[in-house]
C-alpha positions as CSV (number, residue, x, y, z in Angstrom):
1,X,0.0,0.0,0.0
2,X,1.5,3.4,-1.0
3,X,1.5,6.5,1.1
4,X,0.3,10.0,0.5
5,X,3.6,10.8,0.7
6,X,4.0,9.0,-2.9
7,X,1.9,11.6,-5.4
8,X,4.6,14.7,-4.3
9,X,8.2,15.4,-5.5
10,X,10.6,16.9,-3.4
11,X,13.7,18.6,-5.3
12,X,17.0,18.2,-2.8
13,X,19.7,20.6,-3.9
14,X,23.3,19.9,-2.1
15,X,26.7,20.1,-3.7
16,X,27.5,18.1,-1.1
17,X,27.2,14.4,-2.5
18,X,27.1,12.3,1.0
19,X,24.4,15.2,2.5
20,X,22.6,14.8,-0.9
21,X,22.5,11.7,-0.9
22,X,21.5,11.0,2.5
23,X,18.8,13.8,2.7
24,X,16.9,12.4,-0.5
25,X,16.7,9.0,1.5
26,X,15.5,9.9,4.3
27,X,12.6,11.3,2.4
28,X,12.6,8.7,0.2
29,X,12.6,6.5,3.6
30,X,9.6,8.6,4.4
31,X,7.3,7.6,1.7
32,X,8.2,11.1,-0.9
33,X,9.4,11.2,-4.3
34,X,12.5,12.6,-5.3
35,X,14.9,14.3,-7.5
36,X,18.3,15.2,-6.1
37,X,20.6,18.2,-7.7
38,X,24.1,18.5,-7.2
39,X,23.5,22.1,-7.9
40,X,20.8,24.9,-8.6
41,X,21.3,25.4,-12.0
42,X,21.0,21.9,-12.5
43,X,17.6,22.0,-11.2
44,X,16.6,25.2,-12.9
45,X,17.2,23.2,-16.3
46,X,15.9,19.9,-15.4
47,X,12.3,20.0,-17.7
48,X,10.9,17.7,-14.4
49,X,11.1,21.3,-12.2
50,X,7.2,21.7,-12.8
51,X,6.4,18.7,-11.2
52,X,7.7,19.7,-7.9
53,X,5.7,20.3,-4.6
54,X,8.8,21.5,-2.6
55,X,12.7,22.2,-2.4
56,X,14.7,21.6,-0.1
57,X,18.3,23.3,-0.5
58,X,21.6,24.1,0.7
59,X,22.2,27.5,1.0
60,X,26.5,27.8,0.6
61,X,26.7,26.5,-3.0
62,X,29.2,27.0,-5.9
63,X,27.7,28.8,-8.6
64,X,24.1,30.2,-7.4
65,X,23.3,29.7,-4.0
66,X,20.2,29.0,-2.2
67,X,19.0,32.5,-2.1
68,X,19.3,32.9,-5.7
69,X,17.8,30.0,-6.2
70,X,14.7,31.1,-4.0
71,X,14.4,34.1,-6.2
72,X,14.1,32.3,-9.3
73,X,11.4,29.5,-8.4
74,X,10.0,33.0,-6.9
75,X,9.2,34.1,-10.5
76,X,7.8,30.9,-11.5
77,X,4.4,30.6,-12.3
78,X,3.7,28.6,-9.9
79,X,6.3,29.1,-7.1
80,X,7.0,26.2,-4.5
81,X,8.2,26.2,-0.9
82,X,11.9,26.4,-0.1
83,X,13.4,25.1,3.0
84,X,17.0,26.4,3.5
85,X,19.5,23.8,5.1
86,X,23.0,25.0,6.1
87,X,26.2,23.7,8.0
88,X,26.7,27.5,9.1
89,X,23.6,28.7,10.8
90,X,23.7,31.7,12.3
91,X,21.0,34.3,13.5
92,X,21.9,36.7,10.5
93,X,21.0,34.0,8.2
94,X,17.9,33.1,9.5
95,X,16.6,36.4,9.6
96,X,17.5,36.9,6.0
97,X,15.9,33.6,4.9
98,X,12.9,34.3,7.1
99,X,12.7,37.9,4.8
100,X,13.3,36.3,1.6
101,X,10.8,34.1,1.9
102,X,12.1,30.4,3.0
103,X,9.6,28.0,3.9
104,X,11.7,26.6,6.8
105,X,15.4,26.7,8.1
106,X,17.5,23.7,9.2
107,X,20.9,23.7,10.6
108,X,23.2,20.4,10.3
109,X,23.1,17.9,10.9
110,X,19.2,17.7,10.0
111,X,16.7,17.4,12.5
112,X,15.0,14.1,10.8
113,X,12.0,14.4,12.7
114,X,11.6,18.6,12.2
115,X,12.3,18.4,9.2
116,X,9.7,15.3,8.1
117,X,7.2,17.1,10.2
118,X,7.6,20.5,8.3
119,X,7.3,18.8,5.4
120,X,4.1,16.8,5.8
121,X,2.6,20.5,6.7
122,X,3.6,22.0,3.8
123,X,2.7,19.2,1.2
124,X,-0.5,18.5,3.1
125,X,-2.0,22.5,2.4
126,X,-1.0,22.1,-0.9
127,X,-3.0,21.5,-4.3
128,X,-3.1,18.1,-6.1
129,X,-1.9,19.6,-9.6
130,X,1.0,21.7,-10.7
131,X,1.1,24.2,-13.9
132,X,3.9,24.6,-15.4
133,X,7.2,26.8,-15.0
């Protein structure tokens, strides 16, 4: 019998390939779909980005970072929830992330449990279909 979990598709961005890696199975673990990016542009071009409910990214990337890539699924059509996870956590950066619009904040190591509880929130308010990008 599959989950809820199963009809949405999480998009984990990391340059990191062990945190990557581990973060898309422990959602996997949880029941959701997903797509792991080593990077935000790699995401941004995937054709697949319309079909996702959520994102959960690093913030302290090579290339764009998670802030920029917050701005750009900002101006999509239909713009998703961002959770920001970062291995430099700081009150400053929270407060920015908070006023840019992230959906959550994590430090790490990930809080499993916060961080599977957030997201069963924010997948359970929203609707069944996408539009595109």
């Amino acid at each position: 019998m599959r989950s809820k979990h199963s009809s949405a598709l999480i998009g984990v961005v990391e340059d990191d390939e062990s945190v990557r890696l581990a973060t898309a199975s422990l959602l996997r673990s949880a029941n959701w779909r997903v797509i792991a990016y080593p990077s935000a542009n790699h995401l941004l071009s995937d054709t697949r980005r319309s079909e996702l409910g959520l994102v959960v990214t690093d913030i302290h990337m090579p290339g764009m970072d998670g802030f920029g890539l917050l701005e750009a699924i900002g101006s999509w059509m239909q713009p998703v929830p961002v959770i920001f996870i970062t291995a430099y956590a700081t009150q400053a950066l929270r407060d920015r992330s908070s006023t840019a619009g992230a959906t959550g904040f994590f430090s790490k190591p990930l809080d499993d449990t916060r961080l599977l509880a957030l997201i069963d929130r924010i997948i359970g308010k929203q609707p069944k279909t996408r539009s595109s990008v």
